[in-house]
C-alpha positions as CSV (number, residue, x, y, z in Angstrom):
1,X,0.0,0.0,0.0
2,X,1.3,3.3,-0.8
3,X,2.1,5.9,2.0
4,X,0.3,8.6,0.2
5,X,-3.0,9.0,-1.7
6,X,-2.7,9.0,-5.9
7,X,-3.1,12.7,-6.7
8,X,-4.1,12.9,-10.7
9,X,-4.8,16.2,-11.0
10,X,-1.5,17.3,-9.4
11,X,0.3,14.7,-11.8
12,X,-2.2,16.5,-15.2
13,X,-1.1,20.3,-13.5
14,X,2.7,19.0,-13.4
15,X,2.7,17.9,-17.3
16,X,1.2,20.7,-18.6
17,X,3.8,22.5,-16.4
18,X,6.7,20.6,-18.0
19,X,5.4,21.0,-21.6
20,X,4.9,24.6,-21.0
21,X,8.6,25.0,-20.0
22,X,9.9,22.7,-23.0
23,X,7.7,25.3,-25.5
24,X,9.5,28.6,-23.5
25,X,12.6,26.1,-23.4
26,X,12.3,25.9,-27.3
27,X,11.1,29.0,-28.5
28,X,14.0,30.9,-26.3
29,X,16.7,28.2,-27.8
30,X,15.2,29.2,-31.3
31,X,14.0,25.8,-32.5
32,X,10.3,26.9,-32.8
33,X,8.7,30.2,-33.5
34,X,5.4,29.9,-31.1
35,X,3.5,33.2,-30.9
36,X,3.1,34.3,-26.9
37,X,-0.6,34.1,-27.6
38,X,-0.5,29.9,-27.8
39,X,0.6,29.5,-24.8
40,X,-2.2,31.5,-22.5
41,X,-4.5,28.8,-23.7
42,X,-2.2,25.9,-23.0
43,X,-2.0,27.6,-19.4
44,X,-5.3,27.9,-18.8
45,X,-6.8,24.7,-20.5
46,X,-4.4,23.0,-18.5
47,X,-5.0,24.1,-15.2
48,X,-9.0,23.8,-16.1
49,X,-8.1,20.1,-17.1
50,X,-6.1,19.3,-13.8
51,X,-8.9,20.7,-11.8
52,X,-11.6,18.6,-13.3
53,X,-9.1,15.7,-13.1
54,X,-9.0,16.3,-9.6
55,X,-13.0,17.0,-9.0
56,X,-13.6,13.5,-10.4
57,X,-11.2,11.9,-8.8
58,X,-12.1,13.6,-5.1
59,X,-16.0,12.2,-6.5
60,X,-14.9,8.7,-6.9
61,X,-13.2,8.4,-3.7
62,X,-15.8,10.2,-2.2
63,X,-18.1,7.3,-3.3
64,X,-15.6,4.6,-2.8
65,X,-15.7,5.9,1.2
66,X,-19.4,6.1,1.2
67,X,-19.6,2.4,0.0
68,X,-17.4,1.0,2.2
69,X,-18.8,2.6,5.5
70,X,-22.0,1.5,4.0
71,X,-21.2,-1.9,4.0
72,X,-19.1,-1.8,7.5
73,X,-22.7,-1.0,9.7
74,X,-24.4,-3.7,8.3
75,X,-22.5,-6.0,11.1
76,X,-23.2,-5.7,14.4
77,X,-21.2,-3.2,17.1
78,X,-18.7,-4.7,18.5
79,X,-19.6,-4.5,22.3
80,X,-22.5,-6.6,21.7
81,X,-20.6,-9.4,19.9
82,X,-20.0,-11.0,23.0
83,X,-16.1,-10.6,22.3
84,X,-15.7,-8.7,25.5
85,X,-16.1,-8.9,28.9
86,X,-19.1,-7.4,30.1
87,X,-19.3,-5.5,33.9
């Protein structure tokens, strides 16, 4: 199991990130002409992308949650299993 929860969004925000600075990366080096205006979309697409990413994925575990604590009361408490010692 892995120490930390799986963050997609974060993983969506940090590639647009990365191909955003291989564009700046490329258009300062001289190997491609991009007009400043293409990359304001990428920006922004990208960060509305990572945030869906993120709102379905915070839905789905949301629901994952619900499920299992739905399916944990359906046994009985614990004090009343007999397992302990009653005063």
């Amino acid at each position: 199991m892995p120490n930390h929860e799986f963050r997609p969004g974060r993983g969506v925000a940090g590639l647009v990130m990365l191909t955003l600075a291989g564009g700046y990366a490329a258009d300062a080096a001289g190997v491609w002409e991009a007009p400043w205006v293409f990359f304001v979309p990428v920006y922004v697409g990208g960060l509305w992308l990572a945030a869906t990413v993120t709102w379905v994925a915070y839905r789905i575990r949301r629901r994952r949650v619900a499920r299992k604590a739905s399916t944990e009361s359906v046994a009985a408490p614990p004090s009343s299993s007999g397992s302990q010692a009653m005063r």
